[in-house]
N, C-alpha and C positions, 0 to 999 in steps of 0.2 A: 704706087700702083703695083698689083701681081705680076713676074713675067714669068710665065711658064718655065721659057730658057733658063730658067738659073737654074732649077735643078736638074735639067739633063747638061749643062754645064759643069756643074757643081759635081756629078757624077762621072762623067765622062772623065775628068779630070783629077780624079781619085781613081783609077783602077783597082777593082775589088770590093771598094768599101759600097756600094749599093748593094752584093750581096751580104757583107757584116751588119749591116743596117737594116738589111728585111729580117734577118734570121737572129736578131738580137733579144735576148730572153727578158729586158726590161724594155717599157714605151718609150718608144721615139719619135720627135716628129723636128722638123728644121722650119723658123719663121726667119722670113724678109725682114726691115728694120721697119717696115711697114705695118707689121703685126700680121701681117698673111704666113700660111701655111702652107710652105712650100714642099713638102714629102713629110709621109706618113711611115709606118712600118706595122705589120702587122699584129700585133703585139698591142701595140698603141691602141687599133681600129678594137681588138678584142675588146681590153679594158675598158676603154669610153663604149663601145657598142656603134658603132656607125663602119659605113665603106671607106675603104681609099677616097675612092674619086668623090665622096659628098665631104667628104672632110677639106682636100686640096684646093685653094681660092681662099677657102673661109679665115677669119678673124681667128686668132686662138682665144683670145675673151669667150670667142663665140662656142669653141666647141669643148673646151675642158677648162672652165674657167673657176677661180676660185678667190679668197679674200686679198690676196697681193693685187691681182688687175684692176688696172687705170688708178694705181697708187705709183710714188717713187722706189717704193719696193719691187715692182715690176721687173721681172728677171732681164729683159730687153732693154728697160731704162736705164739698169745697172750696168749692163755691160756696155750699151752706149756708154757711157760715162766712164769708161774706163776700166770697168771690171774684169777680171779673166778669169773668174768660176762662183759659183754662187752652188752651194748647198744647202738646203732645207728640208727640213717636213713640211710639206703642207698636206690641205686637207681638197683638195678638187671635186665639181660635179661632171658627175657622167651626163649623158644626154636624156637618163629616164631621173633625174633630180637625184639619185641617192647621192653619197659619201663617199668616196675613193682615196684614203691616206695612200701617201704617198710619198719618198724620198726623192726630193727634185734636185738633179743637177745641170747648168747654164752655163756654157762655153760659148765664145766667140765661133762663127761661124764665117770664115772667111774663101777671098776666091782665089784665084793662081796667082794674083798681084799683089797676095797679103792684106788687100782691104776687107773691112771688117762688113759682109751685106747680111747681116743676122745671127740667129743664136742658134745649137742645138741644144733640145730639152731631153734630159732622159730620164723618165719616170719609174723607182725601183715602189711596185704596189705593193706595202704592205699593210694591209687590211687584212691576213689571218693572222701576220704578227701582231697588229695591234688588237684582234681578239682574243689572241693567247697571253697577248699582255696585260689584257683585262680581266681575261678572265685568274691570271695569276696575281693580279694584285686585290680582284676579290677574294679571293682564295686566303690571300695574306692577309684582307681585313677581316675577315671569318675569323684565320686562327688567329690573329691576333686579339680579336675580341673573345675567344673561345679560351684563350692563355690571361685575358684578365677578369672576366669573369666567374671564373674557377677556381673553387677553395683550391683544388688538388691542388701538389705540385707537380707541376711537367720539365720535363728535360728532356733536350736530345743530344744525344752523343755520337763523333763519329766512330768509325771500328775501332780507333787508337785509343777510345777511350773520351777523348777530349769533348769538350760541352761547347755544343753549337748554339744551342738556342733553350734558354728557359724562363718562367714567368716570372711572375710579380712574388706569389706567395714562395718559389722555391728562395729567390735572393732573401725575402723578409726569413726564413729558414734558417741562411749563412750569415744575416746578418753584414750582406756584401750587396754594394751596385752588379748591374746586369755586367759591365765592362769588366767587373773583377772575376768575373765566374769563367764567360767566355773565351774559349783558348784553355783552358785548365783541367787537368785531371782531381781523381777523387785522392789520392795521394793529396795533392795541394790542398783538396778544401775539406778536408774530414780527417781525423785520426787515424792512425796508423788501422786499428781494431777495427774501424768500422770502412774504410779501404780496402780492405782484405775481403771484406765482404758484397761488397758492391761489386769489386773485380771478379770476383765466382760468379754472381748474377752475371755481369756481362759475359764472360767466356762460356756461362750455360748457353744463352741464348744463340751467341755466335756461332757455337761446334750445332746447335740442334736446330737450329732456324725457327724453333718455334717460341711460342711465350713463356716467360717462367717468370712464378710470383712468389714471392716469401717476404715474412713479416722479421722487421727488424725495429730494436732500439737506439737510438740514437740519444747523445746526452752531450747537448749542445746550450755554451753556455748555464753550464750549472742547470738543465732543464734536461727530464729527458721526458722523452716522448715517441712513441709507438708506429710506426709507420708501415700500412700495406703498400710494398711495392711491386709494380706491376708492367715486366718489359716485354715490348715486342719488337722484333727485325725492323730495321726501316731500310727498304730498298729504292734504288736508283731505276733512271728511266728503262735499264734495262732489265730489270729485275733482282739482280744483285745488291745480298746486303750490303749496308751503305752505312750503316749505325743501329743504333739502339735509339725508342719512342719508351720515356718514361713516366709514369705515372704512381706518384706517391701520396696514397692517403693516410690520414690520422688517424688512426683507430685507439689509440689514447684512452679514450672513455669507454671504448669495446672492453679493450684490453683490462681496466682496471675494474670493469663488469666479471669480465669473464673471471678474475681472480675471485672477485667477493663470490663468485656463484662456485668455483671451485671449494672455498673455504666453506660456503654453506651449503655447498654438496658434504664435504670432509665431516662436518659438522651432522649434518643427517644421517652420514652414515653411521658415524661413530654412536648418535642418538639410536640409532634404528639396531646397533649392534649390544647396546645394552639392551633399547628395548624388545629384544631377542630372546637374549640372554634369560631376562626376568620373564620373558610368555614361556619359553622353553624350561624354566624352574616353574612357573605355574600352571605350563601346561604335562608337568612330569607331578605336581600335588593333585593336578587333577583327576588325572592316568591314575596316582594313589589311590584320591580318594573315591574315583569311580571304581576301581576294582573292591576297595572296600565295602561301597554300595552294593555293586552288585555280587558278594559273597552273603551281604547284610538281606538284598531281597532276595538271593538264592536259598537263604535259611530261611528268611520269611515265608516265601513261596513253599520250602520245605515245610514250616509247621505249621502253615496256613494250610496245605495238603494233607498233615497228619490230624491237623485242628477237623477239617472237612471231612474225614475218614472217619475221626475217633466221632467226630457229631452224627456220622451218617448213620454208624456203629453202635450210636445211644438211640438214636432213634430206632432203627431196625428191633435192640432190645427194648425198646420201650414199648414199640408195638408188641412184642411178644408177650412181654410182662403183662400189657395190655391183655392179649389175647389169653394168655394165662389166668389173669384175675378174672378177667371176664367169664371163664370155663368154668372156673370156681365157683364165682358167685352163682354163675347158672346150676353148675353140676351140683354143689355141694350145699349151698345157703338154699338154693333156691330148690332144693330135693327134699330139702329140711323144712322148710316154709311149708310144700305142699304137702308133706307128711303131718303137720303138725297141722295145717287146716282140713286134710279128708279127715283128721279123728277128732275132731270138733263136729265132722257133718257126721261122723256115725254115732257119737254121742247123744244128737239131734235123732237119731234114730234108735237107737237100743233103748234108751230111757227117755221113754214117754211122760214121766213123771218128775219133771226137774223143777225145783224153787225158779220161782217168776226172777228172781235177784238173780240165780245163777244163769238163768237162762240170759236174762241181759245183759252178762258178765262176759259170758260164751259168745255172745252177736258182736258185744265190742272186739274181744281176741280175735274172732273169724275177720270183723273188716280191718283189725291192724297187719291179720298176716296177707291178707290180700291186696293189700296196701303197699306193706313190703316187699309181696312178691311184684307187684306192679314198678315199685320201684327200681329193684331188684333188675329186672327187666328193662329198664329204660339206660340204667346205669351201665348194663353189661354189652347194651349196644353201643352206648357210646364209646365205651370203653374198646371194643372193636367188634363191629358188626358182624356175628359169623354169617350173615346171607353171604358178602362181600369172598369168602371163602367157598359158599356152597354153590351160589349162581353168579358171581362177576360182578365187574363196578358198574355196566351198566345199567341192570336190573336192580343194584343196591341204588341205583342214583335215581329208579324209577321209585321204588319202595320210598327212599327217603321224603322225595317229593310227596309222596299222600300223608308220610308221617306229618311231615311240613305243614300239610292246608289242612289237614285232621287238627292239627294244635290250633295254627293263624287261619281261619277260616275264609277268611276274607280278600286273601292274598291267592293269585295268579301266578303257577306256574306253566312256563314255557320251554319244554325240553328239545335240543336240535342236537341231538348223536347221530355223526356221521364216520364212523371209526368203526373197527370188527373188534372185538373182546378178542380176539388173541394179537391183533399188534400189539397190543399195551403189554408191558411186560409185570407180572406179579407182584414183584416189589414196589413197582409206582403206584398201584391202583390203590394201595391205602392210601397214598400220599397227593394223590389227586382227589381221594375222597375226604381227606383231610383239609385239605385246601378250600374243596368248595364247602364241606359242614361249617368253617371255620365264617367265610364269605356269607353263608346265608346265616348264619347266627349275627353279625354284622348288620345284612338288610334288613332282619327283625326287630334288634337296637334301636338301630338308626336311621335306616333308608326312609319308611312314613309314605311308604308305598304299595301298590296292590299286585303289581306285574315284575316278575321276574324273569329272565332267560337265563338260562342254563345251556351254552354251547361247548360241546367236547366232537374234535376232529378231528382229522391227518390232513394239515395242510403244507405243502409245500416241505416233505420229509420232515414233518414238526408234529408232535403232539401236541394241540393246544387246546388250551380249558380258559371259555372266557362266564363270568357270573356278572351280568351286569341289571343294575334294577333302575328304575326310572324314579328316584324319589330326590329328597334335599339337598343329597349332594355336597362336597366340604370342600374346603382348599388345602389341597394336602400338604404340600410346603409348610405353610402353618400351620397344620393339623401335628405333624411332627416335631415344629419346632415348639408349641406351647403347652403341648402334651405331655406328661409324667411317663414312664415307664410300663406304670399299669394301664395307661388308656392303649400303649401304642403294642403291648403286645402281641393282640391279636393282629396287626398287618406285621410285625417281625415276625411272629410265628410262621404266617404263609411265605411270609420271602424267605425263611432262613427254609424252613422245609424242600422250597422249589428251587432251591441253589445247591443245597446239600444233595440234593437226586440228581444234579447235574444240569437244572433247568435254569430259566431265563422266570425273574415277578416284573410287573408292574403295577403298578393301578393309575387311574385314570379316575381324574373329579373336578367337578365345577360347582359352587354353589346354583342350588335349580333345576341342576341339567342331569344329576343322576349319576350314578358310580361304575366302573368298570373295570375288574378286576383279572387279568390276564396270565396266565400263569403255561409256561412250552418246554417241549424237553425234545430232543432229537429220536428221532422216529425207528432211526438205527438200532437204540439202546432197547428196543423191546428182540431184539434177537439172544 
């Protein structure tokens, strides 16, 4: 049974230790041999969550009980039995059911006569230690599995240099167990050469606290092979470097990339440097032979100029010769002619008395010279119209037109002159009149038509002259191409004429649809 009196006994009798007992930083509490709870301390009530007074009376089963009670583990049953300390971890429940780890220790709890009436338990909670210890041994199966799951190789080293900790693929690397690496420097497990270099890595990162990566070869085992390594600081809980966290990749296969893509850069280049070479020799034959070209069409252009001049220059005197013979014939044939037919008609009058034969003889020579003079006449126009001198081309184009339907009867002309006789300058108006005599001698040929137009105007600072008739029509393409020299003269005649004046030909044709012949010259040149 409980007696209260034992712990104001039990207290009394210790001077001081009730207040060591209440102010104690791990739970306490003292049980009878009873399993009652005879004083609590503060600390205790915190942890489990209840009061002093609802805890004292009660069972300890009852109030922080856990897998030892009402076994012979039982911290009470051992020290009955003889025990005189007991230490464990256990795991106890609070009064709201959770988990409370715990470090228990169990002393004999005796009274001024040395008898043994219970135990004290003092409970050290460590439930953030056992969180921190989980959470660092998750932590350890993370990187653990993070160090074997990983091509790379890892390593860590403390500031001396020395290898704490590294993985599966760094030992397959030294061709050494993980025990033979650990404790050892890069001296021990690598070459003098490649030591030297690892140690520079290290003392970079040390003096600068930051990361440094550099790619090295290592030639291990008659192998070598390429490695990005990649260090950073590994510092302590207080922040302080503490070592080096390494990370070494293969780049082996980069590495023997990047060489072939250097060699076939090298390679490119050295292609791209002949093919240089040969554009810049054939772009200097070129440079030749275009200057050659263009001295070739500079003289071309020259005697295509003097060709144009010397034809404009034939023509010009052709017209004259023209206008000359034409004179002649009029002046001199044709003063002859009419002299030699008025004394045929005075003959007819002086002598009334003529043989019927001679007189017949006389009527034939009157209608040959009259014949010739008609001729005479037709000839000297052609040859150059002197109206086209005494009244203008547009009055000769009026004239022409009645010669035109006086001859073809039956044919329709349509004149639309929208131009003044003094824009056109002298020298073209033959050459327009040329063009279109040329053009309707063509629609009388060939057109098989009854309507003609005839337009001459200033359009758009152009002189242009169009003769277009409404009849059969050709395909001129083919017209030119199956044509002899003699068919196609008369359309070369108009183009070279209206080119040599400085103008622009075309003509226009369809079979059916009728012909239209275009002929312009810059409206400036009549100044």
């Amino acid at each position: 049974m409980f007696n209260g009196d034992q712990t104001v006994q039990w207290c009394s009798s210790k001077p001081g230790l009730d207040q060591i007992f209440e102010t104690a930083g791990d739970g306490m509490r003292l049980i009878n041999n009873d399993h009652s709870i005879i004083n609590l301390n503060s600390t205790f009530c915190s942890m489990v969550g209840i009061d002093k007074q609802e805890g004292i009376g009660k069972k300890c089963y009852e109030i922080f009980h856990g897998e030892m009670c009402h076994t012979d583990k039982c911290p009470l049953v051992q020290i009955q039995k003889g025990c005189q300390r007991i230490e464990c971890d256990v795991v106890k429940k609070s009064t709201d059911g959770s988990d409370i780890p715990c470090i228990m220790t169990a002393t004999p709890l005796v009274n001024d006569h040395g008898d043994q009436i219970g135990i004290v338990e003092n409970f050290k909670n460590i439930l953030e230690r056992k969180k921190a210890e989980e959470t660092i041994h998750n932590q350890q199966v993370l990187l653990n599995t993070i160090l074997t799951i990983t091509p790379e190789l890892i390593a860590l080293k403390d500031k001396f240099g020395r290898y704490r900790l590294v993985n599966k693929p760094f030992c397959e690397l030294l061709n050494l167990p993980e025990t033979n690496i650990i404790g050892q420097t890069d001296n021990i497990l690598f070459p003098k050469k490649y030591a030297k270099l690892l140690d520079k890595h290290d003392r970079t990162v040390l003096k600068t606290g930051q990361k440094h990566v550099m790619d090295i070869q290592l030639k291990i085992s008659n192998t070598s092979r390429w490695f990005n390594i990649y260090g950073i600081p590994w510092l302590d809980e207080n922040g302080q470097i503490d070592g080096i966290l390494y990370s070494f990749r293969e780049i082996t296969s980069h590495k023997k990339l990047e060489k072939e893509l250097l060699e076939a850069k090298e390679l490119l280049e050295n292609r791209v440097k002949e093919r240089t070479q040969k554009l810049k020799s054939i772009n200097e034959d070129l440079k030749a032979e275009i200057s050659i070209r263009k001295s070739i069409e500079k003289a071309l252009k020259e005697s295509e100029k003097n060709l144009r001049d010397l034809s404009s220059q034939l023509l010009v005197r052709q017209e004259q010769e023209r206008k000359k013979l034409a004179n002649e014939l009029h002046d001199v044939i044709g003063h002859s002619l009419t002299a030699i037919n008025m004394t045929i008609e005075r003959i007819y009058d002086e002598f009334s008395k003529i043989p019927k034969s001679l007189f017949k003889q006389l009527k034939v020579v009157s209608g040959l010279v009259k014949n010739a003079m008609q001729d005479i006449r037709h000839i000297s126009v052609n040859l150059r119209p002197s109206l086209l001198d005494d009244i203008g081309l547009i009055s000769t184009i009026s004239w022409y037109s009645r010669e035109y339907t006086r001859i073809f009867p039956q044919m329709f002309i349509e004149q639309l002159v929208e131009i003044d006789e003094h824009k056109i300058p002298n020298d073209l108006k033959i050459v327009i009149f040329r063009v279109m005599q040329e053009a309707m001698f063509n629609v009388a040929k060939h057109g098989n038509c009854d309507t003609v137009t005839i337009f001459l105007a200033a359009v758009s600072n152009r002189i242009v002259l169009k003769v277009k008739d409404y009849g059969n029509g050709f395909n001129v393409s083919e017209k030119l191409k199956i044509s002899g020299p003699e068919k196609r003269f008369g359309l070369l005649s108009m183009k070279e004429r209206t080119e040599l004046s400085g103008g622009d030909f075309t003509i226009q044709s369809k079979p059916g649809k009728g012909t239209r012949v275009t002929a312009t010259w810059p409206l400036l040149s009549s100044k």
